[in-house]
Structure formats: C-alpha cells, structure tokens
LOGU-607849 format. One line per 5 residues: number of its first residue (from 0); their letters; for each residue x, y, z of C-alpha. Coordinates in nm, 4 decimals. Example, Ala and Ser with C-alpha at 12.3 -4.5 7.8 and 13.67 -1.06 7.14 Angstrom:
<atoms>
0 = as = 1.2300:-0.4500:0.7800; 1.3670:-0.1060:0.7140
</atoms>
This chain:
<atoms>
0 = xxxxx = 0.0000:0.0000:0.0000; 0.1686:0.3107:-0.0997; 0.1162:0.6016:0.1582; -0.1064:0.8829:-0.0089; -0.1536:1.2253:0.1336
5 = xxxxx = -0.4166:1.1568:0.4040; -0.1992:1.1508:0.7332; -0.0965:0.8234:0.8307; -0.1420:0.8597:1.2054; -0.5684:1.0431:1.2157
10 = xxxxx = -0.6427:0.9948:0.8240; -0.7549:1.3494:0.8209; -0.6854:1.5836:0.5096; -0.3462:1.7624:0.4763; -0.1631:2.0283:0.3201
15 = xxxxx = 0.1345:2.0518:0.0607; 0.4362:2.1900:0.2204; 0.7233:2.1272:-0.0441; 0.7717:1.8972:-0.3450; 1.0799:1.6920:-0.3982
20 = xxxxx = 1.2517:1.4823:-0.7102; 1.5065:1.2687:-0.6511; 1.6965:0.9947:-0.9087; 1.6476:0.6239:-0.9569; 1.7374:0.4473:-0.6193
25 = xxxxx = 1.5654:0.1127:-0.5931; 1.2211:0.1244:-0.5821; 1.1978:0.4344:-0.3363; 0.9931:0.7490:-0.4370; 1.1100:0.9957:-0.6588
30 = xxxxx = 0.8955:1.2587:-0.6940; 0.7399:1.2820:-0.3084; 0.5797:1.5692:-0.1401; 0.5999:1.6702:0.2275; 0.2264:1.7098:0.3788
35 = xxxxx = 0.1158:1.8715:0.7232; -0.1374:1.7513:0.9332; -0.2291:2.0046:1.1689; -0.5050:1.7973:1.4146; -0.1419:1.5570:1.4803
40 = xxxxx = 0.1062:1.8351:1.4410; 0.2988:1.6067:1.2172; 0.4778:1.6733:0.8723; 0.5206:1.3149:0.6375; 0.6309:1.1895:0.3020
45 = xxxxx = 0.4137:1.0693:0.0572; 0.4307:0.8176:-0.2436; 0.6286:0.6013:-0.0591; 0.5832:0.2169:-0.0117; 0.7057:0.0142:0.3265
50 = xxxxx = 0.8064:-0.3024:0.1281; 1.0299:-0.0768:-0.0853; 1.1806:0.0583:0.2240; 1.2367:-0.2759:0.3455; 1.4013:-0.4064:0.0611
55 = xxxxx = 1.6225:-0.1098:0.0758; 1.6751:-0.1005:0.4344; 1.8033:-0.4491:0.4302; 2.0586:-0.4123:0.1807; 2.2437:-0.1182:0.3551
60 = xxxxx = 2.4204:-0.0593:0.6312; 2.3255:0.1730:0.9007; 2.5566:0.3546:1.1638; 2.8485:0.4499:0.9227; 2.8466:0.7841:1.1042
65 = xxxxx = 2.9461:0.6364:1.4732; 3.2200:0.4840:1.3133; 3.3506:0.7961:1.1444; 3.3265:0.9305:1.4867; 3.5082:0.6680:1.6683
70 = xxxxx = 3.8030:0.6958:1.5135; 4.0023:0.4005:1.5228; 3.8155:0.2966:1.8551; 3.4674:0.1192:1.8847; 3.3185:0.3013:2.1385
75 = xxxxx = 3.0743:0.5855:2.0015; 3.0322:0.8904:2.1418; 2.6987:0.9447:2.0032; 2.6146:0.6374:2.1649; 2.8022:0.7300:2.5205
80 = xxxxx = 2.5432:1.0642:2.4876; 2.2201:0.8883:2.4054; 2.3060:0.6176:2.6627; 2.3326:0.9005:2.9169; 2.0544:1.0680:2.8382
85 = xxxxx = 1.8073:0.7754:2.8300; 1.9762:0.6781:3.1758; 1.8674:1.0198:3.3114; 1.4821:0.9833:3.1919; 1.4915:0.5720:3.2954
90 = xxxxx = 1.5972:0.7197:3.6305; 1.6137:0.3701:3.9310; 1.5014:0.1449:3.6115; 1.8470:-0.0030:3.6178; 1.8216:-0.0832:3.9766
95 = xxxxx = 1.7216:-0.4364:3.9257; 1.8245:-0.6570:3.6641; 1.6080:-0.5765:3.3244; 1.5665:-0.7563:2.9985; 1.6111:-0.5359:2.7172
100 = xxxxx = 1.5153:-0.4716:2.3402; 1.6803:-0.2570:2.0696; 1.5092:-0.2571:1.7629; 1.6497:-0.1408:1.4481; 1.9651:-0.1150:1.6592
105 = xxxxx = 2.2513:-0.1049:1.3996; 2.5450:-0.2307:1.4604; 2.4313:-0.2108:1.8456; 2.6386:0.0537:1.9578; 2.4071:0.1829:2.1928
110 = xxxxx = 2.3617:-0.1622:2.3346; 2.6900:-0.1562:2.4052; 2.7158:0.0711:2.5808; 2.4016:0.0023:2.8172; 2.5434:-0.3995:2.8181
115 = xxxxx = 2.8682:-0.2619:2.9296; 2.7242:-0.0299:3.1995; 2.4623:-0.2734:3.3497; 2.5960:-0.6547:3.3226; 2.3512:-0.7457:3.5476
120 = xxxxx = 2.1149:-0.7248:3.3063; 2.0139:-0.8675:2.9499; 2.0114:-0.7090:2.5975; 1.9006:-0.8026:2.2421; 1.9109:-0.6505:1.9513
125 = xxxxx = 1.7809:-0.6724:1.5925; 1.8576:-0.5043:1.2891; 1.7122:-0.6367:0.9315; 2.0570:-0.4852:0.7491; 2.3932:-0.6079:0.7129
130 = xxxxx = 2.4969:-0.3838:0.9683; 2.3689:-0.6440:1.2769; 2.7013:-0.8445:1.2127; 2.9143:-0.5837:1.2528; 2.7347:-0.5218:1.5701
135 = xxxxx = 2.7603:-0.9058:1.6789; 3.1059:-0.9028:1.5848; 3.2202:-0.5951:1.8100; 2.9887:-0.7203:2.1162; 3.2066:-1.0372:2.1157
140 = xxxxx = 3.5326:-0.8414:2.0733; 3.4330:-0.6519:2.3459; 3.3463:-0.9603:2.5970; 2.9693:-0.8534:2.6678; 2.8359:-1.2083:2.7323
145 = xxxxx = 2.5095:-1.0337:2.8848; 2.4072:-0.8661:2.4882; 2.2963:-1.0583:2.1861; 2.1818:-0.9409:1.8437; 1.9337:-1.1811:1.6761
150 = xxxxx = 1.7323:-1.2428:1.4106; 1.3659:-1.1674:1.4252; 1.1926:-1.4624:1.5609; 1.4545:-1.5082:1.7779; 1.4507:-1.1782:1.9033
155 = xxxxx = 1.0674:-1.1911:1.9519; 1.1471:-1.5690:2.1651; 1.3753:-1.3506:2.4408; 1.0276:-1.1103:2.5643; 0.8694:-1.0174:2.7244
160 = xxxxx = 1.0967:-0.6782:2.7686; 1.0770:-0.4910:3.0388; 1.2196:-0.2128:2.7969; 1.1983:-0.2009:2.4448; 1.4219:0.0944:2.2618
165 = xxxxx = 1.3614:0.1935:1.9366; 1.6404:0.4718:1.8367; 1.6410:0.6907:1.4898; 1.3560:0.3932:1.3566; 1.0038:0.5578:1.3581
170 = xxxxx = 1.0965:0.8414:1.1316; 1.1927:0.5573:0.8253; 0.8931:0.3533:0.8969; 0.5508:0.4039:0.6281; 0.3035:0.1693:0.8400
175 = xxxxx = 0.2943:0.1914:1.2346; 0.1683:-0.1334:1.2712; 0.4941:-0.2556:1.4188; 0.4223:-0.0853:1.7100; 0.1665:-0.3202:1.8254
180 = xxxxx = 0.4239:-0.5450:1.7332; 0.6744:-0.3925:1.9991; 0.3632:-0.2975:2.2554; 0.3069:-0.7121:2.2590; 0.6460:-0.8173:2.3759
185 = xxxxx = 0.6486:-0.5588:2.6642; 0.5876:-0.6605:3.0451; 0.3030:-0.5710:3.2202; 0.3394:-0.1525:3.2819; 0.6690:-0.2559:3.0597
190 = xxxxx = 0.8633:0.1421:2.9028; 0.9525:0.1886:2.5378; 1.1958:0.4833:2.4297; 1.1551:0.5814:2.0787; 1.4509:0.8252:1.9720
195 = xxxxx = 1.3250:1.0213:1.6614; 1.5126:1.3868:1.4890; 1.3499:1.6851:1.6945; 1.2261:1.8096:1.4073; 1.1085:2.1125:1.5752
200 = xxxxx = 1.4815:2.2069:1.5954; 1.6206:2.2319:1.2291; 1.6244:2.5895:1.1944; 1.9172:2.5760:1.5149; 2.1036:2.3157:1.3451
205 = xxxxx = 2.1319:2.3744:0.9844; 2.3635:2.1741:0.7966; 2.5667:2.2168:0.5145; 2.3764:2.0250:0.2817; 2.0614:2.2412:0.1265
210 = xxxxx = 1.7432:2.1137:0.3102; 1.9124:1.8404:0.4669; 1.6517:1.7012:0.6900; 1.4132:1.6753:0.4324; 1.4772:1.3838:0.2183
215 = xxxxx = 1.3515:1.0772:0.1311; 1.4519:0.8143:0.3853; 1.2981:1.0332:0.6922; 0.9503:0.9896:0.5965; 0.7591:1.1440:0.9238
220 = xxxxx = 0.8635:1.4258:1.1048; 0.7497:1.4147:1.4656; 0.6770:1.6317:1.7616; 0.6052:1.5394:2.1030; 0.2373:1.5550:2.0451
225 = xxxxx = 0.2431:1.3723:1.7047; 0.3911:1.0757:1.8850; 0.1132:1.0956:2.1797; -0.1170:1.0723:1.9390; 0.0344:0.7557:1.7469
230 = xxxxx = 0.1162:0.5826:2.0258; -0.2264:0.6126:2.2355; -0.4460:0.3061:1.9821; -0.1588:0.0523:2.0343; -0.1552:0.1010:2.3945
235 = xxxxx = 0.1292:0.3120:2.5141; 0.0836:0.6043:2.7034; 0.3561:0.9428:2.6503; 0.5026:0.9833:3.0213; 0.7807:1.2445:2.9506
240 = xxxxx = 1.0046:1.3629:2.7003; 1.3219:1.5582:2.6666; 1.5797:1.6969:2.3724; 1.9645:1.7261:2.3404; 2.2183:1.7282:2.0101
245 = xxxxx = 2.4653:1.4962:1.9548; 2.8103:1.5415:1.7669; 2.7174:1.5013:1.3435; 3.0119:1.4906:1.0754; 3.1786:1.7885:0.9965
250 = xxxxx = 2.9366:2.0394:1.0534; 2.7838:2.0635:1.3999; 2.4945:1.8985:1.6499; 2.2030:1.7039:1.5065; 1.9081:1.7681:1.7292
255 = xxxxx = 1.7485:1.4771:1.8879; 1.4045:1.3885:2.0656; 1.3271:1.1291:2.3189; 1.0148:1.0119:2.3928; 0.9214:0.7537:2.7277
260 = xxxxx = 0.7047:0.5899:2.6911; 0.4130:0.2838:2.9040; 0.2065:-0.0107:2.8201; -0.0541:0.0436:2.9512; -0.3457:0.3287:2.9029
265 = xxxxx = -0.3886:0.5707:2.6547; -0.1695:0.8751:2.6535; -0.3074:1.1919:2.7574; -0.3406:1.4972:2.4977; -0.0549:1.7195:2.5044
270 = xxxxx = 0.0682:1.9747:2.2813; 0.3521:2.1064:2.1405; 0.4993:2.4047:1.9386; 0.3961:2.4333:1.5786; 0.5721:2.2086:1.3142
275 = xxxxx = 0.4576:2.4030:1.0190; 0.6104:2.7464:1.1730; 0.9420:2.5345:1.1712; 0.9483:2.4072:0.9277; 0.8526:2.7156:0.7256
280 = xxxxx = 1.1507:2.9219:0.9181; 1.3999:2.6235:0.8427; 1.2972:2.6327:0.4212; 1.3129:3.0247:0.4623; 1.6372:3.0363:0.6184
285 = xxxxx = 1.7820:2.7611:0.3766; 1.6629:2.9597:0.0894; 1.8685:3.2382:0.1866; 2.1520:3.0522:0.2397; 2.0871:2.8791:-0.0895
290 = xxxxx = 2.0754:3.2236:-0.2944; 2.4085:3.3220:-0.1356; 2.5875:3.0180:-0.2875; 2.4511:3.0375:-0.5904; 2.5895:3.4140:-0.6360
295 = xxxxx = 2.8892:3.2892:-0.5828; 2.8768:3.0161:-0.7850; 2.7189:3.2262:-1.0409; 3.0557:3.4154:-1.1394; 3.2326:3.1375:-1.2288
300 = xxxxx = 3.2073:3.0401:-1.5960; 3.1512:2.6853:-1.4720; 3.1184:2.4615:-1.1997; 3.1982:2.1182:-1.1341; 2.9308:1.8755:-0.9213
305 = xxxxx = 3.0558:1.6060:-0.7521; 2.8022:1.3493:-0.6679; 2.4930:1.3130:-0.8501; 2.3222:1.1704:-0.5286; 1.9738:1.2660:-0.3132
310 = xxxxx = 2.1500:1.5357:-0.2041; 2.2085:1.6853:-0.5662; 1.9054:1.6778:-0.6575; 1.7876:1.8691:-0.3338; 2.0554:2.1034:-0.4660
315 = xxxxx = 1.8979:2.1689:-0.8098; 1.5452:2.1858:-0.7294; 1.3476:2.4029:-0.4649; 1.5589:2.6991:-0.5486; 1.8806:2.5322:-0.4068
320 = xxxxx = 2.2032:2.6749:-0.4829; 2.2673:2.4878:-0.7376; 1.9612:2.5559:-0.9476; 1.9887:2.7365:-1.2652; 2.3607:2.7030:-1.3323
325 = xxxxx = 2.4406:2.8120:-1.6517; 2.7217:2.4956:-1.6619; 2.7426:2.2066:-1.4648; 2.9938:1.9357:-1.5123; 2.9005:1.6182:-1.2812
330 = xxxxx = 3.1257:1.4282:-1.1453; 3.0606:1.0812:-1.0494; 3.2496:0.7464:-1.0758; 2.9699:0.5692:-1.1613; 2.9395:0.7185:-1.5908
335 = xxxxx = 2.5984:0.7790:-1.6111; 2.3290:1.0292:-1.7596; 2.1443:1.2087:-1.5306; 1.8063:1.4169:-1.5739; 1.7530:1.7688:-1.4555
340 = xxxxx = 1.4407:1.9746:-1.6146; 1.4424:1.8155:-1.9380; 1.8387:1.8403:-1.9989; 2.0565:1.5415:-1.9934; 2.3968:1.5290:-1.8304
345 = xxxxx = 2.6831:1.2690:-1.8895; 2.8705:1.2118:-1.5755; 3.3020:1.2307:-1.5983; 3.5776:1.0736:-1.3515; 3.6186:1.3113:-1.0725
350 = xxxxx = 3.9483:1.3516:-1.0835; 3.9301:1.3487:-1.4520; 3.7290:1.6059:-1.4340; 3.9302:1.8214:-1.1688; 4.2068:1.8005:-1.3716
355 = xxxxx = 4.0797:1.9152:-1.7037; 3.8473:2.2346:-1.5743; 3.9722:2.5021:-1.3451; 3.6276:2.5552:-1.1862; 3.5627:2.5126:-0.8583
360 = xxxxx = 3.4018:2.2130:-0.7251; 3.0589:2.1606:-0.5447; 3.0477:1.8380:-0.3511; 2.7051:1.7207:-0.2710; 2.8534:1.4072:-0.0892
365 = xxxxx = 2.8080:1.3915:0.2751; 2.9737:1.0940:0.4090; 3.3694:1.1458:0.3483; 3.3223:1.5086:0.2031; 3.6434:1.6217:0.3706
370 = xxxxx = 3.8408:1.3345:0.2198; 3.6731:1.4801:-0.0950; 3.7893:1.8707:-0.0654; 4.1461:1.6957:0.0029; 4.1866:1.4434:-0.3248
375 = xxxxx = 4.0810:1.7839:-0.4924; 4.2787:1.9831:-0.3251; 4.5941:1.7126:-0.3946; 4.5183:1.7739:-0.7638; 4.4745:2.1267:-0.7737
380 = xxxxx = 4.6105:2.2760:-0.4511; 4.3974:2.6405:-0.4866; 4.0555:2.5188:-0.6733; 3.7832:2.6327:-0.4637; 3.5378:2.3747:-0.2963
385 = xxx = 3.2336:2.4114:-0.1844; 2.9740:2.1812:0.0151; 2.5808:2.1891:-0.1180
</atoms>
C-alpha cells in the first residue's frame, strides 16, 4: 500500500508543504511531497511504499556515522550521549536486573554501551541490514556475554521486555503497525523509548547540505504531540520527554528527541509548538543561504558537481544553490546520464574532471566530504570547494 496524502497517524486531510525529485534508487519514491497535518502536528512523506523501504533497508548498512566518529576505537560517542541521556529519563530502572530490546539497533552501539554499563542485566538486539554483524562481531570483541543481536523470531522468543528501545527507527517507517508489534512483547506496565530527529529544531542546526533534513529516507517528522497521538491506539501512554544534540560529521549537532514511553493506558493529549512554523523558518532560512551560494557560484564560468546523489538533486530543485547554473559538469564514478528539467547530463571521472576544468568544485557528498575537498585539493592545490 503506498502512503497517499491523508496523514498516516488520524487519516484526516493535509496540506502541501514542499515537493521533492530525486533519481532512480531502488524502488523508493522519486517525486514525493511533504504534507502537514495540523489535528497531529505532524509533517510526512508521501508516495512512498514500506516493502520498498524494506528491501532497501536491508541491503544497507546503518551507523556508518558512529564509526567515522570513533576513530580508530569502537566506542561511540553518540552512543556514550544517548546512553546518558536515556539513563537520566529511565531514572532507578536499572536498579534491578532488566531484559532489554533494541530494535532497528545497527550495529548495536548503543547496546553496548548500556550492556557494558549494566551486566547485570540482558540485551538483544535486531537489525534487518547487514549492519547487525558488525554489531555481533564488536559485542564479542568486546566480551559482553550479557548482549545478543538476533534475528527476528529469535529476538521476539527472548520477551517479554521490560524495555523495548527503538532509536532513529520511527521516522523511516511508512506503516505503524509494528508498534503493536513492539507494545506485545512488553511486560506488564513494561517502558519503550523511541529516539526520533526533533524536528522542531532544524532551523538551530542547519547543515551544510541544502534542506538536509528533508529527504527521502525520513519519511515522518514528529513532535512530542504527534507521537502521543500515534502511540495512544496501540496502547502506550507518553510519560515524559526531553531533547539534546549529539556530535554530526563535519558540521555541527544534530538535534534529537526522546520520547518515554508505558504499556498500559492511553496517553493523555498534550501539545507542542507548531511544526509548520518550523518548518517554514527552516525552508526560509535555507533559501537564503541557498541564494548566497549560488551568487557565488554564479561568477564562475563553470562549476563542477561532484556526486549526482539525493542530495544533488535537493541542490537543483526548490531553489537550491545549485539551481539554474548556466554549466554544470558532474562528477561521479559511476558514468551515467542524469536528468535535470528536461536536460541530460553525462557524468566524468572526478578527478578526470578536476584536472581538465579550473572551476571550482561543489560536492554534494556527505559521508567522506572532507576526504573529498582533500583528493581535490591534492590535484589542484587552490581550486575552490564548496559543500551543497
């Protein structure tokens, strides 16, 4: 069932708050829109299909970014932050022993570090992608007899949980309906923590790339009222919440919201600062970041792309600062055409491409963009990069 643009959490009517159009990539959507639902206080994708997330999710792997943090290391300190954080909400949970459930954990970093700080009590994991091994792998390295990472109906055979986390998951999921899933293998008056982007905090964390937080792999966009009101018909009820930042790549915090979370009854109505006012001052302020950019850009005779990936096409469209270039040159290593408003572009080798035009280079890339600016800058010591 593809998701259309009645809001997946109330089924009332929404409105259009920005189109997007991305490439080919699998089977996920390429020309979605963002909608607002105003009853939930909730912005989501549309066009979009959970099997085709599914398939993609399980052919990737997840947590690439607490390894470019951890250096050479394998502790994360994302994961040392989140761990504190949840330990602060969770309060005298840890007090006795607990069995414990992270789902769509990754390569189980966070596990890790709650296995490592509590051996007296028990944690799976479960992640559908390749990145579970890795996680399985490290947990062994690191001697943590009392943490696991399993396969699904394995993982489901180790409840009932007495705490089941589910960290940077809800925003990629289309259909809820695994949190009845979750809700079932809780104990009695049993807590879930569901991690999610505090959406209501883009504007104060920008990043580098244009509209970053609005792609097509976060399909929902939650507040702390939005998640109330999805969690109340499976049987949770919202206790508390609370927001922090955690360290992001190159180019500052990325703002995070946690959400506790009870089996038992319905949550109670709360409310929360306008997502569509965000949002709207996030776009605005991108925009004008955008247009500066593009001036620049704009006095060159030419520019040089590298990366023809979702965040590219961000880039060109929506009045990013890459849109309406009079000459783009894309660099990929995969040679390839690729589509923009009717006009066809053949991709060259980067460094090719570096060495045969002086102009400066854009890189839309955001995992290893600094190892990017420095092959560039190891071919041509002076050309001017830039990150879109």
């Amino acid at each position: 069932m593809i998701r259309n643009e009645a809001c997946p959490i109330c089924g009332s009517t929404t409105d259009s708050l920005l189109d997007l159009s991305f490439g080919k990539k699998m089977m996920l959507p390429t020309e979605p829109g963002i909608r607002y639902c105003a009853s939930d206080n909730f912005l989501f994708l549309t066009d979009c299909d959970q099997s085709a997330y599914d398939e993609y999710y399980a052919s990737v792997a997840n947590d690439t970014v607490h390894a470019e943090l951890s250096g050479s290391g394998q502790a994360s300190p994302i994961s040392k932050l989140q761990r504190k954080k949840l330990v602060e909400a969770l309060g005298a949970f840890f007090d006795q022993p607990r069995n414990v459930l992270d789902f769509g954990c990754g390569e189980g970093q966070l596990l890790m570090e709650l296995g490592a700080a509590f051996p007296g009590s028990r944690f799976r994991g479960f992640d559908p992608g390749p990145a579970a091994k890795v996680g399985s792998r490290r947990a062994a390295e690191r001697g943590l007899e009392n943490l696991k990472i399993a396969g699904f109906a394995e993982t489901a055979e180790n409840g009932p949980f007495d705490l089941v986390i589910l960290s940077h998951v809800l925003e990629h999921l289309v259909d809820f309906d695994l949190l009845q899933f979750l809700h079932d293998q809780l104990t009695a008056g049993g807590l879930m923590y569901i991690e999610v982007p505090n959406s209501l905090r883009y504007e104060e964390h920008g990043r580098e790339e244009f509209l970053y937080y609005f792609d097509r792999l976060h399909v929902n966009h939650f507040t702390p009222q939005s998640i109330a009101r999805l969690a109340s018909p499976f049987g949770l009820e919202y206790l508390e919440h609370f927001e922090y930042a955690f360290p992001y790549r190159r180019s500052g915090d990325y703002p995070a919201l946690g959400v506790l979370l009870r089996a038992g009854d319905a949550s109670p109505a709360i409310s929360s600062s306008s997502i569509l006012e965000s949002a709207a001052r996030y776009i605005k302020q991108e925009a004008a970041r955008a247009e500066a950019i593009r001036d620049r850009l704009s006095s060159f005779e030419g520019v040089l792309v590298w990366g023809t990936g979702d965040n590219f096409h961000r880039s060109v469209g929506n009045g990013g600062p890459l849109s309406g270039l009079r000459n783009m040159v894309l660099l990929d290593r995969r040679e390839q055409d690729v589509l923009i408003e009717g006009k066809t572009y053949r991709t060259m080798d980067p460094l090719g491409g570096v060495r045969e035009l002086p102009w400066p280079v854009a890189v839309t890339v955001s995992e290893g963009a600094g190892l990017i600016r420095d092959q560039v800058h190891a071919v041509a010591p002076n050309r001017q990069v830039f990150f879109v």
